[in-house]
MDAnalysis code that builds the backbone (N, CA, C; Angstrom):
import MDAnalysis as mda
import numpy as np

u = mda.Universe.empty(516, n_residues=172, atom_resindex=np.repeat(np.arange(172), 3), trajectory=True)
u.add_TopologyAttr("name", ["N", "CA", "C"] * 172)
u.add_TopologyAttr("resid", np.arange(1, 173))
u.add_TopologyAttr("resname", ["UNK", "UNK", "UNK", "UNK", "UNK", "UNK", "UNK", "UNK", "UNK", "UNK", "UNK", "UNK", "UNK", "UNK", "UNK", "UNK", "UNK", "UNK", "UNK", "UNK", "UNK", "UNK", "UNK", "UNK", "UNK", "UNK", "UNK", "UNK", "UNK", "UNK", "UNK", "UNK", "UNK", "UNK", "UNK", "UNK", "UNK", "UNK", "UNK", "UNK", "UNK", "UNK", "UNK", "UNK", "UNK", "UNK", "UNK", "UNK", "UNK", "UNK", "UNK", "UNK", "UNK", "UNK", "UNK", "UNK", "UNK", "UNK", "UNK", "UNK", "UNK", "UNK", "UNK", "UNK", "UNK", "UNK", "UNK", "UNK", "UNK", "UNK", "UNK", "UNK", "UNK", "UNK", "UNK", "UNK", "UNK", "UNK", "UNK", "UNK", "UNK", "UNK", "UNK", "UNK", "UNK", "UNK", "UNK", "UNK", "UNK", "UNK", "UNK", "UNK", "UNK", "UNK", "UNK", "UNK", "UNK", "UNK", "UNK", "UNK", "UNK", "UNK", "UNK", "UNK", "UNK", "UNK", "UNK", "UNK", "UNK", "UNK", "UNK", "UNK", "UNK", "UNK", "UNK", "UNK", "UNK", "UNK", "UNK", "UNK", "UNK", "UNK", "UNK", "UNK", "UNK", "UNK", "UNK", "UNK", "UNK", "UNK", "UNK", "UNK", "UNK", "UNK", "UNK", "UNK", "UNK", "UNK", "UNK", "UNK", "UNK", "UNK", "UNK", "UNK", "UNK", "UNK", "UNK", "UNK", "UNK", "UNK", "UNK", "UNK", "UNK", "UNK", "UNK", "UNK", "UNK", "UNK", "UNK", "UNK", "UNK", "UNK", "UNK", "UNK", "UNK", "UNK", "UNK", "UNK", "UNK", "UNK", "UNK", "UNK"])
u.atoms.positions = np.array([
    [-2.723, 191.208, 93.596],
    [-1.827, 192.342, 93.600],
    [-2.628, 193.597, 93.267],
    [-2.454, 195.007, 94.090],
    [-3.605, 195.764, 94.065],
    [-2.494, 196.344, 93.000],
    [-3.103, 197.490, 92.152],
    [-2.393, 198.530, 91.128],
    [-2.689, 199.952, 92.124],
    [-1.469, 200.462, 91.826],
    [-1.681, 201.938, 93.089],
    [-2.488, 202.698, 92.413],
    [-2.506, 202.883, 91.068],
    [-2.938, 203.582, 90.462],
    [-4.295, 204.214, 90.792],
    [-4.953, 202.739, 91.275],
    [-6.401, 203.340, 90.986],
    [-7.026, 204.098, 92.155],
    [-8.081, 204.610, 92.024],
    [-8.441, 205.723, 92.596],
    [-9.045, 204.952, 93.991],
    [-9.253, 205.794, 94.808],
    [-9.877, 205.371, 96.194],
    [-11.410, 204.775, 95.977],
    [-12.097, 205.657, 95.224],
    [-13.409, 205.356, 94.832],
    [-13.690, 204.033, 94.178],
    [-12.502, 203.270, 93.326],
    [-12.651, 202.390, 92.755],
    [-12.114, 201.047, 94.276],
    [-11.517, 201.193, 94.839],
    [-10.982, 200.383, 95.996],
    [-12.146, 199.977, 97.305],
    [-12.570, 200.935, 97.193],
    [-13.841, 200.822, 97.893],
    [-14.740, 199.984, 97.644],
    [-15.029, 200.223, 96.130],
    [-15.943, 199.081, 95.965],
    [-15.706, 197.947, 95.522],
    [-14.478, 197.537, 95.963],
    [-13.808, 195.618, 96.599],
    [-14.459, 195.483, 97.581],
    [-14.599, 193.926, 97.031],
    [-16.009, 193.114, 98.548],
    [-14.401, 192.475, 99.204],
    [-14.482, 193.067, 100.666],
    [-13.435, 192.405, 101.336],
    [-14.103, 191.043, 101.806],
    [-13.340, 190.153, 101.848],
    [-13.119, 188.858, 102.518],
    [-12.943, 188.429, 103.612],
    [-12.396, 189.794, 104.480],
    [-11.631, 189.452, 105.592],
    [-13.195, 188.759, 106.345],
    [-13.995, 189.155, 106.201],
    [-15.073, 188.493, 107.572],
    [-15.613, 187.056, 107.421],
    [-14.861, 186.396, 105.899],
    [-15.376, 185.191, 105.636],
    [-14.358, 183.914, 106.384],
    [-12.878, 184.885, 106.965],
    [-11.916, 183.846, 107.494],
    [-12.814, 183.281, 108.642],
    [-12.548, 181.969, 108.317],
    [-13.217, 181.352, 109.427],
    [-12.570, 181.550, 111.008],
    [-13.906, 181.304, 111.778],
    [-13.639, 181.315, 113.133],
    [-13.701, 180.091, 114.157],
    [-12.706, 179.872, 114.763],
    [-12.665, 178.889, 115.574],
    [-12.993, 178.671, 116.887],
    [-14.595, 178.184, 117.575],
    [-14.923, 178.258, 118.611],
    [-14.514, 176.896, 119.190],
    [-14.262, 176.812, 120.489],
    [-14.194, 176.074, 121.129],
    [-15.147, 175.731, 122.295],
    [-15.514, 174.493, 122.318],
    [-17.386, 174.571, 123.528],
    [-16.579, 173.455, 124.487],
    [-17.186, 173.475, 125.731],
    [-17.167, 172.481, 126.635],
    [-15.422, 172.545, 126.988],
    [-15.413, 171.754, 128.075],
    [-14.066, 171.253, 128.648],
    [-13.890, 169.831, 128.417],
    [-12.526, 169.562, 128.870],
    [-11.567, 168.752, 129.153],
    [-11.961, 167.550, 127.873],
    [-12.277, 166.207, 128.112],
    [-12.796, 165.118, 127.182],
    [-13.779, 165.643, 125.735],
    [-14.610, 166.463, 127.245],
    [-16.222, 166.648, 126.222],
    [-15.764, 167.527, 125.313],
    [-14.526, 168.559, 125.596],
    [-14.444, 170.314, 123.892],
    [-14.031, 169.311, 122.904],
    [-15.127, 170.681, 122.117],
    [-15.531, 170.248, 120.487],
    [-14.851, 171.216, 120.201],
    [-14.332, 171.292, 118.934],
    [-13.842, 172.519, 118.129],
    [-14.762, 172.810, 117.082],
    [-15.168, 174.053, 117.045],
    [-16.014, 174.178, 115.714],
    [-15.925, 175.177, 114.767],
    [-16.071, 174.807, 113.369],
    [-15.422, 176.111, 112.727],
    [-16.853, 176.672, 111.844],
    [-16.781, 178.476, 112.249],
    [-17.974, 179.268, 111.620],
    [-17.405, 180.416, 110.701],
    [-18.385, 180.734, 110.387],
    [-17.774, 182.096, 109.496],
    [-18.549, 183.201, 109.935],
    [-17.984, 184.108, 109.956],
    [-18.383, 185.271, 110.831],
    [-19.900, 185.537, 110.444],
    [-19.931, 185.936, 108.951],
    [-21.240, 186.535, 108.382],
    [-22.114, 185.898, 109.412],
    [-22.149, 184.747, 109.463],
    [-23.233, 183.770, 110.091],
    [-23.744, 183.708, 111.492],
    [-22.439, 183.837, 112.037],
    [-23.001, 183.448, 113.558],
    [-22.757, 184.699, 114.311],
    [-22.516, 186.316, 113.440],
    [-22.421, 187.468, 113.594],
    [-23.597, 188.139, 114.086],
    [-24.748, 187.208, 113.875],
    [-26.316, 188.061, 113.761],
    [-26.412, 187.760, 115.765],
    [-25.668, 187.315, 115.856],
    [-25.574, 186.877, 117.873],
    [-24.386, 188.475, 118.143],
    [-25.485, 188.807, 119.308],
    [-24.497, 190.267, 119.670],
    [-23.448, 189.716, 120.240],
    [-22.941, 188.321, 120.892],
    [-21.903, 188.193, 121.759],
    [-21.008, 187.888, 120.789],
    [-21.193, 186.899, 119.585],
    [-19.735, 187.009, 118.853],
    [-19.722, 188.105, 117.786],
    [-20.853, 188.948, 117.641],
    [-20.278, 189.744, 116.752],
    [-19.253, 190.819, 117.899],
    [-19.687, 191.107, 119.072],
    [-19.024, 191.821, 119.765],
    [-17.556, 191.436, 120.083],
    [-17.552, 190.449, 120.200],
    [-16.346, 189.162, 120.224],
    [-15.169, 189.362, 119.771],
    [-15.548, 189.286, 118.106],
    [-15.088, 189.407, 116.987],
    [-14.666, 190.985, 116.143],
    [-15.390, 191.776, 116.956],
    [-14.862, 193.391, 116.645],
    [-13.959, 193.735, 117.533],
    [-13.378, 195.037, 117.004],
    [-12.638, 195.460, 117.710],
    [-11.159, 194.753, 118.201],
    [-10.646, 195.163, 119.257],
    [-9.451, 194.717, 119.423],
    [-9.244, 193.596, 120.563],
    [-10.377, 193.138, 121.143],
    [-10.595, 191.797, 121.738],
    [-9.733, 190.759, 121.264],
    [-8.949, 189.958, 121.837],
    [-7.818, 188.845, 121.489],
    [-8.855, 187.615, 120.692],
    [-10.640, 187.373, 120.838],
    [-11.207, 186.861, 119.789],
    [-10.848, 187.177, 118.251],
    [-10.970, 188.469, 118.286],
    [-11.492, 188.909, 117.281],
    [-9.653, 189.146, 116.572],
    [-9.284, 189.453, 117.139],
    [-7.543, 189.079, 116.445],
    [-7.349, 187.858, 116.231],
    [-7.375, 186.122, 117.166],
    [-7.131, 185.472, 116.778],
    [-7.772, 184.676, 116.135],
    [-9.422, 184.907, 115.996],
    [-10.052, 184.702, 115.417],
    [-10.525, 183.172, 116.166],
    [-10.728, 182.880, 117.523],
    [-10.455, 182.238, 118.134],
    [-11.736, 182.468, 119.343],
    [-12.613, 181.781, 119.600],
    [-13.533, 181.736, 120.903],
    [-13.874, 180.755, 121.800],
    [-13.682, 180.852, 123.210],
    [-13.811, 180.039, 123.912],
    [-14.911, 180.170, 124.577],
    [-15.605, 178.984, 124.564],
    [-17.090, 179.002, 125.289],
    [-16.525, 177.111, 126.531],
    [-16.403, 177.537, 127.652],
    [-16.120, 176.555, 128.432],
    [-17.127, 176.086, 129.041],
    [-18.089, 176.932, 129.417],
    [-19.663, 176.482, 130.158],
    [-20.215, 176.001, 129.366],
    [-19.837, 176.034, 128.045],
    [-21.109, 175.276, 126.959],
    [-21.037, 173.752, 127.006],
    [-22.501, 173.445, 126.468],
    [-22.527, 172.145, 126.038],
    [-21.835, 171.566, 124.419],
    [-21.038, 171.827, 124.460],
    [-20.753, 170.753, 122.607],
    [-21.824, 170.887, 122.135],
    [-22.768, 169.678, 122.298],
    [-23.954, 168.707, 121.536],
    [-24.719, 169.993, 121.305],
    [-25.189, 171.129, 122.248],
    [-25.897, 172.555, 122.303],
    [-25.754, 173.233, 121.485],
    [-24.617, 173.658, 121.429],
    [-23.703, 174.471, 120.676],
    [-23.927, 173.751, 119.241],
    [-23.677, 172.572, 118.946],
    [-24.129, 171.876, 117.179],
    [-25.369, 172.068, 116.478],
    [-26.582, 172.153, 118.095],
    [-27.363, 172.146, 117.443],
    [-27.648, 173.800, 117.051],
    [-27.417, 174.605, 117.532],
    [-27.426, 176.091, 117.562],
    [-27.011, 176.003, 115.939],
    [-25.694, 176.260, 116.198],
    [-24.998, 175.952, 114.981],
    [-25.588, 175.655, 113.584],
    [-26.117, 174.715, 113.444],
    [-26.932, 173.499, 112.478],
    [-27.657, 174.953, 112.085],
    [-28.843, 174.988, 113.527],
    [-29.787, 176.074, 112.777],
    [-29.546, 177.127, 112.328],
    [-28.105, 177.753, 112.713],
    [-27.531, 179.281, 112.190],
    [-27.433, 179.760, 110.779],
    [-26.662, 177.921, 110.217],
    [-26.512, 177.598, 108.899],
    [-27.423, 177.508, 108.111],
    [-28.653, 176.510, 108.576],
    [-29.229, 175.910, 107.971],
    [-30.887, 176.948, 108.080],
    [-30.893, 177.266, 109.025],
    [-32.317, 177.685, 109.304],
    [-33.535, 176.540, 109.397],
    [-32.897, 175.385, 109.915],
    [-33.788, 174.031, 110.059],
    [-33.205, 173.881, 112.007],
    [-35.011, 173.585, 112.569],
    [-34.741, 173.572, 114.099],
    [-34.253, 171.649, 113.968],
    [-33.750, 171.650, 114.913],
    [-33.480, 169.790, 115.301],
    [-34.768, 169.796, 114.984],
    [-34.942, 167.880, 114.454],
    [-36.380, 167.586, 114.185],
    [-37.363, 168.513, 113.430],
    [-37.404, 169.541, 113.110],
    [-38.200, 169.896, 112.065],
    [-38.620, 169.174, 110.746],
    [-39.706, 168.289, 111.507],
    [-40.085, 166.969, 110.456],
    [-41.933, 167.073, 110.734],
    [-42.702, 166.505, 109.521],
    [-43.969, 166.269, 110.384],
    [-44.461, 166.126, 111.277],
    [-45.680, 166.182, 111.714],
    [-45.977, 165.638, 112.926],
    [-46.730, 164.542, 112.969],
    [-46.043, 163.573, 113.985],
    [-46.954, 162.554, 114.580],
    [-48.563, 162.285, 114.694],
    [-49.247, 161.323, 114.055],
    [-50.287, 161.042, 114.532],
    [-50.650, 161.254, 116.194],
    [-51.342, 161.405, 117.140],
    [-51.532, 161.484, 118.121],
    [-51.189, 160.251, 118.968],
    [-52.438, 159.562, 118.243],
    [-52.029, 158.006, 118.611],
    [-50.192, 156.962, 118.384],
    [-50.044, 157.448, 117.875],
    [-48.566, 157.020, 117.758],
    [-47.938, 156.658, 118.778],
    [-47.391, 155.523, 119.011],
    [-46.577, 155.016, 120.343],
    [-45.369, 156.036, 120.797],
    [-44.826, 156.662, 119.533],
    [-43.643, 157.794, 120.185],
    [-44.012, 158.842, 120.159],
    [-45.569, 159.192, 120.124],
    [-45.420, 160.374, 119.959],
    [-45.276, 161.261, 121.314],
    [-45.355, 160.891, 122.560],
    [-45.122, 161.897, 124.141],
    [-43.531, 162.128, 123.812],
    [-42.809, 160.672, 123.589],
    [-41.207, 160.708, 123.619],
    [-40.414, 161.316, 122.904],
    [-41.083, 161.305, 121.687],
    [-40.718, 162.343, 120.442],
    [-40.976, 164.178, 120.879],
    [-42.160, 164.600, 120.781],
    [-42.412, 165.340, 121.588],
    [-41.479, 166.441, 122.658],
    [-41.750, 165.448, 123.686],
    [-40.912, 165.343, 124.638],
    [-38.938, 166.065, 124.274],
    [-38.261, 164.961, 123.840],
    [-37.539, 165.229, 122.841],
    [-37.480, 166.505, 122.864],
    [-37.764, 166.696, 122.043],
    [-38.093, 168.531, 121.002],
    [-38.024, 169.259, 121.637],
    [-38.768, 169.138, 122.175],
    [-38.962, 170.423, 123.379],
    [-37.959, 170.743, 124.406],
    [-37.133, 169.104, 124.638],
    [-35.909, 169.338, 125.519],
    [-34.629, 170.181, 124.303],
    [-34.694, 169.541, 123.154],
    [-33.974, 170.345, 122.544],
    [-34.187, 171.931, 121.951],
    [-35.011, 172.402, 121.738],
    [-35.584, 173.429, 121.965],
    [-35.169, 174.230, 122.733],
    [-35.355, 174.291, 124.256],
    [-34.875, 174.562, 125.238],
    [-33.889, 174.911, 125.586],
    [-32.728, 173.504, 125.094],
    [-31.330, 174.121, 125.669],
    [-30.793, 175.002, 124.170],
    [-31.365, 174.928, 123.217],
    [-30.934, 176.159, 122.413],
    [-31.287, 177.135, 122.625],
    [-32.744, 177.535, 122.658],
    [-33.412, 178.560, 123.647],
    [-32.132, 179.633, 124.360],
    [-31.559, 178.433, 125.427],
    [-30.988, 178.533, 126.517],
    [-29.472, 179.109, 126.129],
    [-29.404, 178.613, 125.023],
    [-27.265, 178.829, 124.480],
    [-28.217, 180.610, 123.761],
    [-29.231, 180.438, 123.015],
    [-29.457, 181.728, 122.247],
    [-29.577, 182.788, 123.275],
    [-30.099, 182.616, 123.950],
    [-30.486, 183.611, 125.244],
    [-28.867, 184.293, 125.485],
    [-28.250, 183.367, 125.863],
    [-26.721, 183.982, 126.179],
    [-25.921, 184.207, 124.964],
    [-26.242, 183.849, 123.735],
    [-25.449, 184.561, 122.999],
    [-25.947, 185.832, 121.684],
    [-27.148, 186.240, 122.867],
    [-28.022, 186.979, 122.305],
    [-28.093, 187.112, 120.820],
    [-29.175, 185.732, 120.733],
    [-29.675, 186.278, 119.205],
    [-30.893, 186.021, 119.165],
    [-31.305, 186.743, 119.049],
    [-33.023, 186.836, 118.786],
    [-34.061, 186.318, 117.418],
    [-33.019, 185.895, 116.536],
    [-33.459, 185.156, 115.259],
    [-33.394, 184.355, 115.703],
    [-32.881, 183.290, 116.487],
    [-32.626, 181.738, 116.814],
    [-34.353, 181.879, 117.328],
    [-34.030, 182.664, 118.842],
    [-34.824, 182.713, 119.543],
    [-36.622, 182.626, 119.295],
    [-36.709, 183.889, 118.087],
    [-37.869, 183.429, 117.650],
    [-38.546, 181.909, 116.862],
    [-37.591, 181.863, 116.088],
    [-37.940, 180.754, 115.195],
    [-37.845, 179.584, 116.361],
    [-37.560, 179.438, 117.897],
    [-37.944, 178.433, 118.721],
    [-39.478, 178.833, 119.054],
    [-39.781, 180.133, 119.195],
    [-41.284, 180.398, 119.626],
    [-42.024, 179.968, 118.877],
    [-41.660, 180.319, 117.579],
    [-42.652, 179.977, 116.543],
    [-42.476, 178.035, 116.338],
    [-41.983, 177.481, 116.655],
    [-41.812, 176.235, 116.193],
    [-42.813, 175.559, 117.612],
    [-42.442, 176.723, 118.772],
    [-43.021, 175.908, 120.175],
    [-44.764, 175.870, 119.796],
    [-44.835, 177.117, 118.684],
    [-46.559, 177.416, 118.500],
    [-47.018, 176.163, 117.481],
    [-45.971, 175.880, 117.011],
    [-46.204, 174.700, 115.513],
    [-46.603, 173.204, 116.672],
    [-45.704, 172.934, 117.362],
    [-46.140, 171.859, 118.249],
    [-47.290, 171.700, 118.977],
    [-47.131, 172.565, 119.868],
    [-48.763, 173.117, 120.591],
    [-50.209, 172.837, 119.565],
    [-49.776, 173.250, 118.748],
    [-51.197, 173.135, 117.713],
    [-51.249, 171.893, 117.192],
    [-50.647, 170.678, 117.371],
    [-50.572, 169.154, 117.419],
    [-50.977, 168.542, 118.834],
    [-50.877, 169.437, 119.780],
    [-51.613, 168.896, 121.044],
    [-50.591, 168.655, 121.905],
    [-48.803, 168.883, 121.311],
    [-47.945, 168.898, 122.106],
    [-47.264, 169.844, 122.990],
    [-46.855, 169.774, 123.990],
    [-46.732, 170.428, 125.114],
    [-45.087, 170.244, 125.719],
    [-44.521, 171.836, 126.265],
    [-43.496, 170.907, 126.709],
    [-43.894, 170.468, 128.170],
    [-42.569, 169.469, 128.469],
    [-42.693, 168.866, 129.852],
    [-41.766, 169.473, 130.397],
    [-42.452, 169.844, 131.855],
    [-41.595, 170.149, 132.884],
    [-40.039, 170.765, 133.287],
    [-39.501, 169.843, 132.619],
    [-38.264, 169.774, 132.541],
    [-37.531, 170.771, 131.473],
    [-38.064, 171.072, 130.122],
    [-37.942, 171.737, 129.141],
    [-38.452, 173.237, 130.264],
    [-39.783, 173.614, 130.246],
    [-39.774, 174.851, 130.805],
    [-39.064, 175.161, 131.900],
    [-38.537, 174.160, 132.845],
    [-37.947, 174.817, 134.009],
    [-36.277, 175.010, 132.954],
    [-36.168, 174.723, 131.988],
    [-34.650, 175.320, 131.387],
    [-35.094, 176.464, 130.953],
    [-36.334, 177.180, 130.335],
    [-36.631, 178.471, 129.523],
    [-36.540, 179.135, 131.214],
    [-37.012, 178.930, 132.232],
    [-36.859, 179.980, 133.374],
    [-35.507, 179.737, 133.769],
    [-34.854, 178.589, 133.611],
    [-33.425, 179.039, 135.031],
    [-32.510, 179.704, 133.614],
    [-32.724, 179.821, 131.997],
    [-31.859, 180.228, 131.432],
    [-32.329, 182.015, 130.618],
    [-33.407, 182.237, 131.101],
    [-33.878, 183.397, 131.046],
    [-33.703, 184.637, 132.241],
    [-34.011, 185.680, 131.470],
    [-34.066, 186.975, 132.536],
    [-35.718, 186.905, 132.782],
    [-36.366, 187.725, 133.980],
    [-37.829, 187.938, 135.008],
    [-38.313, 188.829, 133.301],
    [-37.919, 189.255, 132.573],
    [-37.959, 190.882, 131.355],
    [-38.560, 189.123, 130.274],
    [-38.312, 188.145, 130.375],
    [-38.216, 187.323, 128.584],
    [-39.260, 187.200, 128.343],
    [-39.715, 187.503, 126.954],
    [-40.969, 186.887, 126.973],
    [-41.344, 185.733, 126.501],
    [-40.410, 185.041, 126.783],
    [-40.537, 183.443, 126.329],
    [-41.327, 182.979, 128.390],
    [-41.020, 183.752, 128.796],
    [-41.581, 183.405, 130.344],
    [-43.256, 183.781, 130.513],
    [-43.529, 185.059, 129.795],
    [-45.104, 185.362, 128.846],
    [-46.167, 183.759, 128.406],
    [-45.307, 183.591, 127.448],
    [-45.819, 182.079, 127.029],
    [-46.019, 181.176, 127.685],
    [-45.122, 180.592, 128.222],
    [-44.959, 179.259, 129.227],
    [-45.829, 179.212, 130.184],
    [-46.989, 180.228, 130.854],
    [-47.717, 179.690, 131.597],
    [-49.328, 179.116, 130.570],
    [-49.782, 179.354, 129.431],
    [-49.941, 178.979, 128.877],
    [-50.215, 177.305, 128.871],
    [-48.699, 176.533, 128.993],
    [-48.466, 175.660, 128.218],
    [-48.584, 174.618, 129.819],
    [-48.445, 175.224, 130.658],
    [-48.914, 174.492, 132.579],
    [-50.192, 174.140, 132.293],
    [-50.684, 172.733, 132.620],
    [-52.029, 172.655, 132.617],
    [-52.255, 172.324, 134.374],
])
């Protein structure tokens, strides 16, 4: 209960709450949508939901986002790291010799990628780096992505990224 009394100057400096109500995204269609719940502060540092979420956009009133082209599983892992600031697999690295280590590898780099790929479109450039920098942490173990991983950094990038800079690099 506010008191009228008090002065404007003192009202002001109340930490509002309103940006901590959680937000409810929705990823993927039909079987595959996930529902997932964020809090603004967090997944605000992305220009598309902070843009989303301002203003008078029916997001940002119902507090409510629909992502239908997304992947779920994509979207978790995005997610994970928004919270957490830990990439999937951010664990040691493999001996060389190691029987999993191409598959493991491998792996990573596919996941990598399609976050890469969700960050790219929901423009955030903190995700984004901390994949460059993690792609430089691998590389310097002798791992590489495959094929398949870089052709997702080009079909989910703009000709301008400089994640497209790097990647020839990593072509042997």
């Amino acid at each position: 209960m506010a008191i009228v009394s008090e002065s404007p100057q003192k009202r002001r400096c109340v930490v509002s709450f309103d940006r901590f109500t959680p937000v409810t995204i929705h990823v993927g269609q039909g079987l595959e949508r996930k529902e997932f719940i964020a809090h603004e502060p967090f997944i605000a540092r992305s220009e598309f939901f902070r843009r989303a979420l301002n203003g008078n956009w029916p997001e940002g009133i119902e507090r409510i986002v629909e992502m239908p082209n997304d992947d779920p599983e994509h979207f978790r892992l995005y997610l994970s790291f928004v919270y957490t600031s830990k990439l999937p697999r951010d664990r040691e690295p493999l001996p060389k010799d190691d029987a999993e280590w191409t598959s493991r590898y491998e792996a990573d780099y596919m996941d990598l990628a399609r976050i890469y790929a969700l960050a790219e479109k929901l423009q955030d450039p903190v995700t984004k780096n901390a994949i460059v920098h993690r792609m430089f942490q691998l590389s310097s173990c002798g791992a590489f992505p495959p094929g398949k991983a870089i052709q997702i950094f080009y079909e989910s990038t703009p000709e301008s990224s400089r994640i497209r800079g790097l990647l020839p690099g990593y072509v042997v």
